[in-house]
Legacy VTK file of the C-alpha trace (Angstrom):
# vtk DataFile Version 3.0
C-alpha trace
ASCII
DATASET POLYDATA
POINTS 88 float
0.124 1.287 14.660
3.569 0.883 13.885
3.359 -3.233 14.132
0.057 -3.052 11.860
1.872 -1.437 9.229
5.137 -3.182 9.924
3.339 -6.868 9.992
1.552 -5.400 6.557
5.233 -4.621 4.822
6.058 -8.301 5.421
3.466 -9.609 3.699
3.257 -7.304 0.932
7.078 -7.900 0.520
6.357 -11.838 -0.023
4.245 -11.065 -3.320
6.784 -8.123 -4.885
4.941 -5.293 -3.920
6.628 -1.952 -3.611
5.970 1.168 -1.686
7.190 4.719 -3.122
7.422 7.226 -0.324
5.527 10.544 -1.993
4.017 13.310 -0.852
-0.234 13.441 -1.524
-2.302 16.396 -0.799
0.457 17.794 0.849
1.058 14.900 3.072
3.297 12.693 3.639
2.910 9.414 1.981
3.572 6.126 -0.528
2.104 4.749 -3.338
2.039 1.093 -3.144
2.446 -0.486 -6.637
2.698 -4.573 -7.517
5.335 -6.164 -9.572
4.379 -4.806 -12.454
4.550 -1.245 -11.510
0.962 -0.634 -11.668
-0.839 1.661 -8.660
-2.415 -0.950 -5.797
-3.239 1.768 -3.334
-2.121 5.347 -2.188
-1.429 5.912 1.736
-1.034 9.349 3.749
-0.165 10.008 6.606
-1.525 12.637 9.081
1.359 13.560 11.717
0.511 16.388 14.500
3.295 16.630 16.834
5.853 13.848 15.351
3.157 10.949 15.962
0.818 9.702 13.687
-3.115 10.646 14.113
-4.518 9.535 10.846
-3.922 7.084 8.304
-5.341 7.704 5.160
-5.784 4.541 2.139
-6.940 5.150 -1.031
-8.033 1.744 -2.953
-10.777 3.050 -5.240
-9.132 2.219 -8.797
-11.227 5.266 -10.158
-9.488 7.639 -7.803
-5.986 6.020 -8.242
-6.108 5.821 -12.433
-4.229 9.040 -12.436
-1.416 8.160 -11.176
-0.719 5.358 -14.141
-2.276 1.583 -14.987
-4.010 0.328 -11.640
-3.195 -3.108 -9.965
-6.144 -5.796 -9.836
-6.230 -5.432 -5.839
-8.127 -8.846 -5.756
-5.684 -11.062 -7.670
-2.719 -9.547 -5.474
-4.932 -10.260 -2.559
-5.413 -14.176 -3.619
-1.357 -13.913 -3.869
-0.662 -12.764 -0.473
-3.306 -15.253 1.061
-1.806 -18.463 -0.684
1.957 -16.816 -0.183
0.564 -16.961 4.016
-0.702 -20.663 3.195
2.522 -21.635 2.275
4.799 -19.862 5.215
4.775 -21.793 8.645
LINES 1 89
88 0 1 2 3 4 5 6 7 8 9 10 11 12 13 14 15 16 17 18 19 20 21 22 23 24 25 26 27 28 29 30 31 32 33 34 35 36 37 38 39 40 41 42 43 44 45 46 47 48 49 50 51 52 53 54 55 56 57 58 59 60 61 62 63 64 65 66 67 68 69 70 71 72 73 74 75 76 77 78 79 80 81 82 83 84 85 86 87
């Protein structure tokens, strides 16, 4: 799990994105947001015994239009593909 989600910081990282640690539904979490500051996605976590069991991500721009202006996931998704074009 923790190369999944390591492997996916590096190539959100290459197009600006940023990742808020915050607490959702009373879980641990982040908000991912693009350059601009507007919402891409929301993760949680579910932990049981210091290890993770669940991980929760939230991409529906319905659900995520409370927490400020959503992201266009697709055109940050055509970034990150042509960014991985373009690295060796």
């Amino acid at each position: 799990m923790s190369r999944l989600l390591a492997s996916f910081f590096v190539l959100m990282a290459q197009v600006e994105v940023t990742w808020e640690q915050q607490e959702i539904n009373g879980q641990p979490g982040a908000i991912v947001r693009d350059r601009e500051g507007r919402v891409l996605n929301a993760i949680t976590l579910d932990i049981l015994d210091g290890q993770i069991q669940t991980v929760r991500l939230v991409i529906n721009p319905d659900k995520l239009g409370h927490m400020g202006p959503v992201a266009d996931a697709w055109a940050v998704q055509r970034e990150v593909q042509q960014s991985r074009r373009r690295t060796p």
